[in-house]
N, CA, C and O atoms as CSV, one atom per row, in Angstrom:
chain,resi,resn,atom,element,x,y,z
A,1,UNK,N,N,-32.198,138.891,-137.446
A,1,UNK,CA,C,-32.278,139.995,-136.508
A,1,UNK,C,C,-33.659,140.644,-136.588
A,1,UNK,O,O,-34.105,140.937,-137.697
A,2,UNK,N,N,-34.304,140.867,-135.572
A,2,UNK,CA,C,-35.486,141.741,-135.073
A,2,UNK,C,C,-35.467,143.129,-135.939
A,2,UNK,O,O,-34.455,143.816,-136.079
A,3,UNK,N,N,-36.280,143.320,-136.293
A,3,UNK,CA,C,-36.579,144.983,-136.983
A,3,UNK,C,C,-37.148,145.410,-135.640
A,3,UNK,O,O,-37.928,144.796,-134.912
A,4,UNK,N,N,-36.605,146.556,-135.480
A,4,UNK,CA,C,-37.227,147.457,-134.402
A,4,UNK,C,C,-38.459,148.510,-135.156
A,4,UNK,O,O,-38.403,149.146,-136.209
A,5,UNK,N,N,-39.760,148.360,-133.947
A,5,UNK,CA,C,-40.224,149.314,-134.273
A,5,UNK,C,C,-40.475,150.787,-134.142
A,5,UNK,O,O,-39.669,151.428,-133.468
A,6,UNK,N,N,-41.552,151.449,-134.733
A,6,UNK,CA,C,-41.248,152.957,-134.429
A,6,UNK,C,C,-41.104,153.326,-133.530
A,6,UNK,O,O,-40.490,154.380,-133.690
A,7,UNK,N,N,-41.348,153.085,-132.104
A,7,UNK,CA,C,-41.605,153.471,-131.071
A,7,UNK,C,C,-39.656,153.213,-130.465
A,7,UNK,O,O,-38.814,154.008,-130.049
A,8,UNK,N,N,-39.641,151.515,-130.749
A,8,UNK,CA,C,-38.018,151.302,-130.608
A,8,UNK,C,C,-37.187,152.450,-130.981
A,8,UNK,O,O,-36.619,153.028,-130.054
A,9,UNK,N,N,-37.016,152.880,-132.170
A,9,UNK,CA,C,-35.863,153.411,-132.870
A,9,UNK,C,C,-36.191,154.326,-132.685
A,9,UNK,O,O,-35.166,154.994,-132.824
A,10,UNK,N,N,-37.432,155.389,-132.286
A,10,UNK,CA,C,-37.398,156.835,-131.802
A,10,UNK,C,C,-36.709,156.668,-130.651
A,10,UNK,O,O,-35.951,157.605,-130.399
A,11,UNK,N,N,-36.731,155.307,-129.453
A,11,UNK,CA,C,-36.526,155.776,-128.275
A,11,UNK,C,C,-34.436,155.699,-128.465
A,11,UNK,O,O,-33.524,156.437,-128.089
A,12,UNK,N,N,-34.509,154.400,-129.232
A,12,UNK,CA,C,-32.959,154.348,-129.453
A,12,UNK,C,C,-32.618,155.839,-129.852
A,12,UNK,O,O,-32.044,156.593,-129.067
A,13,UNK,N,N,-32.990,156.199,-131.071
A,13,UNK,CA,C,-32.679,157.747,-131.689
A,13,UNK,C,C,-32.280,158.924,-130.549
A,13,UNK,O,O,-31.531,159.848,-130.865
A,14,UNK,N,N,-32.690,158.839,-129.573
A,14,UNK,CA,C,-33.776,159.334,-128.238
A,14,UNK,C,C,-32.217,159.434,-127.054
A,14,UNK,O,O,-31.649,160.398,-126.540
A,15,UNK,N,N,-31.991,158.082,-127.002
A,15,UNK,CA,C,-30.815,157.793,-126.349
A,15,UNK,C,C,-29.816,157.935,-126.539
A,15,UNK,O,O,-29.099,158.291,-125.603
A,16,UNK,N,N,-29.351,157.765,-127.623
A,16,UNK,CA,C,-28.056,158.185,-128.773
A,16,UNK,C,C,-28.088,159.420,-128.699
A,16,UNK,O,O,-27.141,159.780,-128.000
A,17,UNK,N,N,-28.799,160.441,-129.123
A,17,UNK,CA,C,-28.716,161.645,-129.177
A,17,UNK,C,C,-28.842,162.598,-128.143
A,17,UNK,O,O,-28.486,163.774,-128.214
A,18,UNK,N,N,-29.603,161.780,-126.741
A,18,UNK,CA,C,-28.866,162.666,-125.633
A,18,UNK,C,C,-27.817,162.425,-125.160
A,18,UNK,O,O,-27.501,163.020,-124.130
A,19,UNK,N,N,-26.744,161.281,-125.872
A,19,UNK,CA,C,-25.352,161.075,-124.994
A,19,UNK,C,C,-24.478,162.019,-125.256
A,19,UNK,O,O,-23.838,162.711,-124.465
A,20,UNK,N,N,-24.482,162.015,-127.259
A,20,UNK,CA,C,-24.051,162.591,-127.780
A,20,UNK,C,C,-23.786,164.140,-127.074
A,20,UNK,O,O,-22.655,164.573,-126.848
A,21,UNK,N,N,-25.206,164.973,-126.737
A,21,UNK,CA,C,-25.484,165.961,-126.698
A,21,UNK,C,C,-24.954,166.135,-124.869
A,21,UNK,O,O,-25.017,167.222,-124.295
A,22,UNK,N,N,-24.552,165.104,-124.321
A,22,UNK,CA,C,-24.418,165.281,-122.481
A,22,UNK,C,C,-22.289,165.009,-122.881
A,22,UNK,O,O,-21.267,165.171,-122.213
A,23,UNK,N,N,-22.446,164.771,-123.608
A,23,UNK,CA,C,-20.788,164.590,-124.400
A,23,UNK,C,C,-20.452,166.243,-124.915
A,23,UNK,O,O,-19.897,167.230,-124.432
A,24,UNK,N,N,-21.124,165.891,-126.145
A,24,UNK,CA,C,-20.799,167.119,-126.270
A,24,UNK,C,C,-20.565,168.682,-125.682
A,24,UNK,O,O,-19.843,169.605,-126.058
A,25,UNK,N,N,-21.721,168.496,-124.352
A,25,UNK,CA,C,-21.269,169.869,-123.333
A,25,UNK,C,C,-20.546,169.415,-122.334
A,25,UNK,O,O,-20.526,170.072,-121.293
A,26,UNK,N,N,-19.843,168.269,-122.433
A,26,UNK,CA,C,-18.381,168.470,-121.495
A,26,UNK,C,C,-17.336,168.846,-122.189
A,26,UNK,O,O,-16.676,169.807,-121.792
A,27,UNK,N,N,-16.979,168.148,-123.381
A,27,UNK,CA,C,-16.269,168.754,-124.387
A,27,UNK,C,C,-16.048,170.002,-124.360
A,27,UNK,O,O,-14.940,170.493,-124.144
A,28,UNK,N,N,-17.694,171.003,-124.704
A,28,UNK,CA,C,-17.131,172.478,-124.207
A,28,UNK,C,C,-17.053,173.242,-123.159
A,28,UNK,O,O,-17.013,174.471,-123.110
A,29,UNK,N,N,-17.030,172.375,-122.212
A,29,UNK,CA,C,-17.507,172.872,-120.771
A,29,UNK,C,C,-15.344,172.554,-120.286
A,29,UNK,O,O,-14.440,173.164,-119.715
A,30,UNK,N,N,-15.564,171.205,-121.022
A,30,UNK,CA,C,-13.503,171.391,-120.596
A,30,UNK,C,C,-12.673,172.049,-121.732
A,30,UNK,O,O,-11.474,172.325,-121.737
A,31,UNK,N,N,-13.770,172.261,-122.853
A,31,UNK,CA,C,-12.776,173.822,-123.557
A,31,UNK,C,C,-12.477,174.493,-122.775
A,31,UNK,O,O,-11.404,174.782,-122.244
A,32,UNK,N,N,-14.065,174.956,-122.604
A,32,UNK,CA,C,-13.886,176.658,-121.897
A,32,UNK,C,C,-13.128,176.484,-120.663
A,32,UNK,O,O,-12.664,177.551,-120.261
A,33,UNK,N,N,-12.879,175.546,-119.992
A,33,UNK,CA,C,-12.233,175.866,-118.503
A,33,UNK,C,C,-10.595,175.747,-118.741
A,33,UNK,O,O,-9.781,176.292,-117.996
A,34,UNK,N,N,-10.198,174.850,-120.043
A,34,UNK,CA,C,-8.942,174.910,-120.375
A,34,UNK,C,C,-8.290,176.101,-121.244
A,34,UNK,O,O,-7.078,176.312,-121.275
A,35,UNK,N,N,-9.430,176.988,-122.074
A,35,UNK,CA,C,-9.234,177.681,-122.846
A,35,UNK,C,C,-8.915,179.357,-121.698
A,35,UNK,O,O,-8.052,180.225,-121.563
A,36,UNK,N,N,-10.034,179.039,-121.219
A,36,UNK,CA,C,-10.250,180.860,-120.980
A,36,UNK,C,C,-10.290,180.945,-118.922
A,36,UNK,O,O,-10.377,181.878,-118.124
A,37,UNK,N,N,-10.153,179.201,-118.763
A,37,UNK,CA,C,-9.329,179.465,-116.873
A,37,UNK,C,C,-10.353,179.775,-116.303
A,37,UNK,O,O,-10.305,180.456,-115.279
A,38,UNK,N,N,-11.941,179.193,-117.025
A,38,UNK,CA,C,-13.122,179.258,-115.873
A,38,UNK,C,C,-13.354,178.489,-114.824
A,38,UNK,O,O,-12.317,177.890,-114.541
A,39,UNK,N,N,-14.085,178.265,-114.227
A,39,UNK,CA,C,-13.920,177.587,-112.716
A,39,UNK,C,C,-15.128,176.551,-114.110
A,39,UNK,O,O,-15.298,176.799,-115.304
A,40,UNK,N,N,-15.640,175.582,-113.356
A,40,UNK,CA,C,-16.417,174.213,-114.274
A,40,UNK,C,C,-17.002,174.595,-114.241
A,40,UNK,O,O,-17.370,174.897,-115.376
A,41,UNK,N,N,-18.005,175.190,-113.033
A,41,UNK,CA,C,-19.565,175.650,-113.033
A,41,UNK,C,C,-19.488,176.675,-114.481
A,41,UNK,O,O,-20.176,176.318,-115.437
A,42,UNK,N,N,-18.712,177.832,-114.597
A,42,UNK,CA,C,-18.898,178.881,-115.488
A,42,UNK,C,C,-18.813,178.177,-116.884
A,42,UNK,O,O,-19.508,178.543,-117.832
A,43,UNK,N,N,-17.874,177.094,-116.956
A,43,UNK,CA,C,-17.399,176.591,-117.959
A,43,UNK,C,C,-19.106,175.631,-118.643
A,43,UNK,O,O,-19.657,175.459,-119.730
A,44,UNK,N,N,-19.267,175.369,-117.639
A,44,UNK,CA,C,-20.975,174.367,-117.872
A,44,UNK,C,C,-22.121,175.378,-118.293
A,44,UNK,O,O,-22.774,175.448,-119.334
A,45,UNK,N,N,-22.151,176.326,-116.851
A,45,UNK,CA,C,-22.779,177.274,-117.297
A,45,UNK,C,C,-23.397,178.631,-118.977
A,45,UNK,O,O,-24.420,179.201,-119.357
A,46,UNK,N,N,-21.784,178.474,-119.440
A,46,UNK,CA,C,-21.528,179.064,-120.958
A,46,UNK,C,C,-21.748,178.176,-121.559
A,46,UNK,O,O,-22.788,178.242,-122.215
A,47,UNK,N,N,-21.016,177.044,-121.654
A,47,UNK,CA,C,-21.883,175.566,-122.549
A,47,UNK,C,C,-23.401,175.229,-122.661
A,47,UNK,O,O,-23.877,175.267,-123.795
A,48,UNK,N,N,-24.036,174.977,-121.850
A,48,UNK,CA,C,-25.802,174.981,-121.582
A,48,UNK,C,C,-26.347,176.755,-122.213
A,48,UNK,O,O,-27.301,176.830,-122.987
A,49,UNK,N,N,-25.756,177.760,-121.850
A,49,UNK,CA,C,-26.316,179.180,-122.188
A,49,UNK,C,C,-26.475,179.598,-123.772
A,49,UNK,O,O,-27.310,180.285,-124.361
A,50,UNK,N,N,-25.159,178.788,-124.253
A,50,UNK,CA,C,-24.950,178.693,-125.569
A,50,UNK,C,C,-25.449,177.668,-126.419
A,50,UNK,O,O,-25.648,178.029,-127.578
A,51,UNK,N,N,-25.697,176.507,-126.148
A,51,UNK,CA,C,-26.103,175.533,-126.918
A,51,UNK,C,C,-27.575,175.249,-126.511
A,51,UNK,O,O,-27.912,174.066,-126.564
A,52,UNK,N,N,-28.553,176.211,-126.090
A,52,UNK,CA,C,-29.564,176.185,-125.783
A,52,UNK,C,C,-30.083,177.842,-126.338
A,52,UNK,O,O,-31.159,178.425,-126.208
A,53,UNK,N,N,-29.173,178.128,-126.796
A,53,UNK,CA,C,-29.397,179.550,-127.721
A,53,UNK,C,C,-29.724,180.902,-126.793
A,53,UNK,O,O,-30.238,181.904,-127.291
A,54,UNK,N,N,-29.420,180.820,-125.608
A,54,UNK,CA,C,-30.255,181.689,-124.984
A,54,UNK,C,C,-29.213,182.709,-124.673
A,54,UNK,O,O,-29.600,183.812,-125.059
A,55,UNK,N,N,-28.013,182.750,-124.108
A,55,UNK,CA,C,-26.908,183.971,-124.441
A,55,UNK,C,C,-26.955,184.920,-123.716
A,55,UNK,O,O,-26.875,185.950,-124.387
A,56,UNK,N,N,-27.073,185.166,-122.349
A,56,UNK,CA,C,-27.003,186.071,-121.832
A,56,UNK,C,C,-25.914,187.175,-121.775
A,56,UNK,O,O,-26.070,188.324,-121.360
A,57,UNK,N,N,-24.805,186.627,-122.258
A,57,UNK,CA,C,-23.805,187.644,-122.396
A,57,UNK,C,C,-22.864,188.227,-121.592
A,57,UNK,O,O,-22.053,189.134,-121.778
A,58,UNK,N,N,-23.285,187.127,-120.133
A,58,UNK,CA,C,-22.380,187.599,-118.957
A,58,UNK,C,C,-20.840,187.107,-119.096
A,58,UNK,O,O,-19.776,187.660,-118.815
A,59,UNK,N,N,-21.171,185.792,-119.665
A,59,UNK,CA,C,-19.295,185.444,-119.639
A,59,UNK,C,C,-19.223,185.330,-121.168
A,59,UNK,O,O,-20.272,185.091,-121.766
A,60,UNK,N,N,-17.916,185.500,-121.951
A,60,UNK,CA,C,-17.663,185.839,-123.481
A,60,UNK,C,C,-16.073,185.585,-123.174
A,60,UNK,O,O,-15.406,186.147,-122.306
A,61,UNK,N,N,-15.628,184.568,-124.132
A,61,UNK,CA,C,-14.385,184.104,-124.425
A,61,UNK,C,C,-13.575,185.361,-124.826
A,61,UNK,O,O,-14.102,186.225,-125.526
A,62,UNK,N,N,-12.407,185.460,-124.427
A,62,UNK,CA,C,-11.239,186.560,-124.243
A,62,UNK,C,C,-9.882,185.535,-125.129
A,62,UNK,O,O,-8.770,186.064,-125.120
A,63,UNK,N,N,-9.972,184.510,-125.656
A,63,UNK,CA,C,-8.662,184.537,-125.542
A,63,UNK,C,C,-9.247,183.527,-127.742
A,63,UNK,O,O,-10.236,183.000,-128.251
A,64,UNK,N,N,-7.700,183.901,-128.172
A,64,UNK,CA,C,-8.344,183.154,-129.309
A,64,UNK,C,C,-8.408,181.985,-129.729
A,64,UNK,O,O,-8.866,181.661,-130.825
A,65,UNK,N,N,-7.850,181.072,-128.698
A,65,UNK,CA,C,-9.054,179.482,-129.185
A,65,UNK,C,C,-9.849,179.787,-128.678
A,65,UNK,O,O,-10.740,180.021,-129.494
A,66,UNK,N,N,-10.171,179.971,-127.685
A,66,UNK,CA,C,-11.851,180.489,-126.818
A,66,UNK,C,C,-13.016,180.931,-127.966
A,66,UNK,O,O,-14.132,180.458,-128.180
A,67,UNK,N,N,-12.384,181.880,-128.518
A,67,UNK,CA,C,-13.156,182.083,-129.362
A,67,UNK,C,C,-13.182,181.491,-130.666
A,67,UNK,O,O,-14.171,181.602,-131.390
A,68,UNK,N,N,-12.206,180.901,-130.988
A,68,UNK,CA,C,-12.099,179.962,-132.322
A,68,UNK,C,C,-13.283,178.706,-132.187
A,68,UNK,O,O,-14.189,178.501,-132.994
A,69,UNK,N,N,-13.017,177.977,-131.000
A,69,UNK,CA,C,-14.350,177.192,-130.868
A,69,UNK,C,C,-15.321,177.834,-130.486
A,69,UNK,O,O,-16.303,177.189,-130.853
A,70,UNK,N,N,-15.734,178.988,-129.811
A,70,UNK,CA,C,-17.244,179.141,-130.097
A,70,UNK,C,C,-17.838,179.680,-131.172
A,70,UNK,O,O,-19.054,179.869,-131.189
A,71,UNK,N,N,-16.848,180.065,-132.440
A,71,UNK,CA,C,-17.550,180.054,-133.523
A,71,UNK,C,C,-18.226,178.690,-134.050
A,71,UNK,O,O,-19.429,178.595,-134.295
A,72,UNK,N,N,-17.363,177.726,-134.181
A,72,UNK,CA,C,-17.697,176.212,-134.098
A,72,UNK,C,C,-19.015,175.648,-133.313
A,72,UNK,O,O,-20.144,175.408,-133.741
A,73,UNK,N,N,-18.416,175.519,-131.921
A,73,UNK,CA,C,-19.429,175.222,-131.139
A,73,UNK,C,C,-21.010,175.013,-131.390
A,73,UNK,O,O,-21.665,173.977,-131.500
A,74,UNK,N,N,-21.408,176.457,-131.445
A,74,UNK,CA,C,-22.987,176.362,-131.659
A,74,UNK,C,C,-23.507,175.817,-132.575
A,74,UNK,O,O,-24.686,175.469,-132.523
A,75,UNK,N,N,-22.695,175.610,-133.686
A,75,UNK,CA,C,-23.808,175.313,-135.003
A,75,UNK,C,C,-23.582,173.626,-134.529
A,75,UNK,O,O,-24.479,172.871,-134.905
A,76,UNK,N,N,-22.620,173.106,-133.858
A,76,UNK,CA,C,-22.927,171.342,-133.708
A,76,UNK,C,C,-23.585,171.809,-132.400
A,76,UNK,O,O,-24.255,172.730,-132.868
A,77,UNK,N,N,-23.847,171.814,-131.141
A,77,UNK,CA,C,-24.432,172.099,-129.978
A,77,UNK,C,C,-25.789,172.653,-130.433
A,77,UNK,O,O,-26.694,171.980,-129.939
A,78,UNK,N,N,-26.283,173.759,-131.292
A,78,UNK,CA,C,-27.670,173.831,-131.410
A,78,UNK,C,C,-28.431,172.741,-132.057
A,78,UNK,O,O,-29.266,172.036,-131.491
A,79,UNK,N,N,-28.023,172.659,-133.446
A,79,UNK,CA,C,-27.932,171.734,-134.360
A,79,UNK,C,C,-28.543,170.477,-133.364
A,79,UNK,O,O,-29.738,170.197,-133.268
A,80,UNK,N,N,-27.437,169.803,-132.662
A,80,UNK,CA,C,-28.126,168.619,-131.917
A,80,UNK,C,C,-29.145,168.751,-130.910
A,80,UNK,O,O,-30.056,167.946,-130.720
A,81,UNK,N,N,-28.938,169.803,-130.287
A,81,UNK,CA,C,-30.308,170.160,-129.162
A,81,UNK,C,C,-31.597,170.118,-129.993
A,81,UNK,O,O,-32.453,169.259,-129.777
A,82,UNK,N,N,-31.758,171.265,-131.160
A,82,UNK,CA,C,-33.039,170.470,-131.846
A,82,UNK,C,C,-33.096,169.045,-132.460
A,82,UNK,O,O,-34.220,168.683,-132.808
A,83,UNK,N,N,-32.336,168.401,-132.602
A,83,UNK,CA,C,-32.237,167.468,-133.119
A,83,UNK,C,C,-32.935,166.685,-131.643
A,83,UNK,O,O,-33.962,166.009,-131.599
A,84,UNK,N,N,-32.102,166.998,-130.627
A,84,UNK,CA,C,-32.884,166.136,-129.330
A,84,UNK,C,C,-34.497,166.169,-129.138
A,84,UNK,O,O,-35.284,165.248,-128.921
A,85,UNK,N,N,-34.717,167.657,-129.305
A,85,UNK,CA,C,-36.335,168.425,-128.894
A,85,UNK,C,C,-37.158,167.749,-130.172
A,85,UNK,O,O,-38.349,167.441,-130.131
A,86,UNK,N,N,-36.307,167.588,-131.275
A,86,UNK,CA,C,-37.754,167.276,-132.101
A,86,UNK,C,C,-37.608,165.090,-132.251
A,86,UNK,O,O,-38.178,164.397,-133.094
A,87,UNK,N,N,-36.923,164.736,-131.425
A,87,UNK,CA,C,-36.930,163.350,-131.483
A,87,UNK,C,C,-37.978,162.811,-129.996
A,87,UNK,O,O,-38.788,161.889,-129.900
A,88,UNK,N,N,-37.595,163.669,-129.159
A,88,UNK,CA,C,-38.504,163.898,-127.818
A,88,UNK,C,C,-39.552,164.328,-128.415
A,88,UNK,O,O,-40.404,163.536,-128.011
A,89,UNK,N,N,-40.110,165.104,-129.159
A,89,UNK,CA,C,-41.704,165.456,-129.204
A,89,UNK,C,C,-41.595,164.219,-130.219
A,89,UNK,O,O,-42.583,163.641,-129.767
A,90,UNK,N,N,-41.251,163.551,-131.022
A,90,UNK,CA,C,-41.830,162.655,-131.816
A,90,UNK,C,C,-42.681,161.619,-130.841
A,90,UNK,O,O,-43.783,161.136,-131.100
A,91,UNK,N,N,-41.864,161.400,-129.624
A,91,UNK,CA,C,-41.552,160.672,-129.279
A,91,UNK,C,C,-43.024,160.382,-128.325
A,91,UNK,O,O,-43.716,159.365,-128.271
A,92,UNK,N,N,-43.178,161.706,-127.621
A,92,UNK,CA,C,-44.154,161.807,-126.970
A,92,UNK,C,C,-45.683,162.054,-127.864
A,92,UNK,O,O,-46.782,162.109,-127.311
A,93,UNK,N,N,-45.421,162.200,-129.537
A,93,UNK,CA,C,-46.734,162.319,-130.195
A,93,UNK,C,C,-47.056,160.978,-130.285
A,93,UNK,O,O,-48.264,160.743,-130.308
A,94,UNK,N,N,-46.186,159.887,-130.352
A,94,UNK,CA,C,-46.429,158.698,-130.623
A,94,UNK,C,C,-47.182,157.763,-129.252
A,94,UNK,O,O,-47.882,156.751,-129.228
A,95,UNK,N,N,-46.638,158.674,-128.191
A,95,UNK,CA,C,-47.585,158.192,-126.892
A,95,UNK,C,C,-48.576,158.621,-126.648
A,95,UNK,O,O,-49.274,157.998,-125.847
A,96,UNK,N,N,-49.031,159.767,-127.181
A,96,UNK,CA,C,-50.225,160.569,-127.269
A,96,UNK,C,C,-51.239,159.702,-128.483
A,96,UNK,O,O,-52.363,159.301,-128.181
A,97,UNK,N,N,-50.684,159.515,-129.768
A,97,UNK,CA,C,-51.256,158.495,-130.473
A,97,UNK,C,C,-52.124,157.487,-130.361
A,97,UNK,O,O,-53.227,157.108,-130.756
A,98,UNK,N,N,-50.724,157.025,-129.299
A,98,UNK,CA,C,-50.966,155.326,-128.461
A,98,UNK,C,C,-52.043,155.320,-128.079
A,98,UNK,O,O,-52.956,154.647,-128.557
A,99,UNK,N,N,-52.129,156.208,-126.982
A,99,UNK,CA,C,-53.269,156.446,-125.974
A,99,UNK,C,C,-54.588,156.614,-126.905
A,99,UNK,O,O,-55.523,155.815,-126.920
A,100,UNK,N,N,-54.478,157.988,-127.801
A,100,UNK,CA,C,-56.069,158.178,-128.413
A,100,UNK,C,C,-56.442,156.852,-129.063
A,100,UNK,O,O,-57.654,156.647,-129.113
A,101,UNK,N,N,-55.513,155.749,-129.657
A,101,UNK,CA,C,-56.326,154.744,-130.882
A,101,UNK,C,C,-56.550,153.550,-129.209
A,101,UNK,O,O,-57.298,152.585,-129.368
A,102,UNK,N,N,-55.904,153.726,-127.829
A,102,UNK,CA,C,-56.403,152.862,-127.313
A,102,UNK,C,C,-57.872,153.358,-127.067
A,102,UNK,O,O,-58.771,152.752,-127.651
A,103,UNK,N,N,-58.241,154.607,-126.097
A,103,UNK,CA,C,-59.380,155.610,-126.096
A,103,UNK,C,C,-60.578,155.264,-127.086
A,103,UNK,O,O,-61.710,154.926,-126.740
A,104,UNK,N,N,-60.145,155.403,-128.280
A,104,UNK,CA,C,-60.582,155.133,-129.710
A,104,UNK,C,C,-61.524,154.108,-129.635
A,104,UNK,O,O,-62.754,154.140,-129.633
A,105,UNK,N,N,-60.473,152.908,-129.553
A,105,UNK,CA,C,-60.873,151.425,-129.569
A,105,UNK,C,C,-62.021,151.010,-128.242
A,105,UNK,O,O,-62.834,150.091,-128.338
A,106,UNK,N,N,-61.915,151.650,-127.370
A,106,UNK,CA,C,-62.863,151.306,-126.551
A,106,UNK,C,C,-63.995,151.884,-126.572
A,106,UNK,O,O,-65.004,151.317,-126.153
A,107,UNK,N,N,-64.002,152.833,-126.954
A,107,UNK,CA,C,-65.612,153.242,-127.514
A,107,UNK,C,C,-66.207,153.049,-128.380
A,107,UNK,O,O,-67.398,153.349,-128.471
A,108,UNK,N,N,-65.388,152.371,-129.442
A,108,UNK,CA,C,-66.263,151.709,-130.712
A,108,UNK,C,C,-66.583,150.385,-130.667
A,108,UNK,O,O,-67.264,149.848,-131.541
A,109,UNK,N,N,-65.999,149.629,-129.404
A,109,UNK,CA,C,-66.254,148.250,-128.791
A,109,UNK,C,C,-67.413,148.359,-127.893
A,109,UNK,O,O,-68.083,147.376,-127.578
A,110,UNK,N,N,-67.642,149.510,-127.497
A,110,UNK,CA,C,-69.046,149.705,-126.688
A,110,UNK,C,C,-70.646,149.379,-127.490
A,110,UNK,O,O,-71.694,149.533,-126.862
């Protein structure tokens, strides 16, 4: 079997971890609409607001699984969002890399 290289297994890493993470906010997107009787948009809407840390505070679970999983929730939902953001910037330093040692190489061939 082929060893993948760095560039491979960041992008695999890359892919895996946004399924995970497009999974995981339906999961709480059909909590919240089964839990607390939001319409989907609100239910998506609180999922993305919350697992992107930002919290505006307009909609807040009323009922107590509602709130039993969003104690839960965030720490796997943030948790993987950086986990996404810092596999994406790897991802893009390594194309930035790419580029300077090609850059690189052609001016010391001059």
């Amino acid at each position: 079997m082929k060893r993948m290289t760095t560039k491979e297994e960041i992008y695999a890493k890359f892919w895996f971890a946004l399924g995970i993470f497009v999974l995981l906010i339906i999961i709480g997107a059909q909590t919240y609409h089964s839990t607390e009787g939001w319409t989907y948009f609100d239910s998506f809407y609180f999922t993305i607001v919350t697992a992107t840390t930002i919290g505006y505070g307009d909609l807040v679970p009323h009922t107590i699984a509602g709130k039993s999983f969003t104690m839960i929730f965030p720490f796997l939902a943030i948790g993987l969002a950086f986990y996404l953001f810092s596999i994406t910037g790897k991802y893009v330093l390594e194309k930035a890399m790419d580029e300077m040692q090609k850059f690189s190489g052609k001016i010391i061939k001059k």
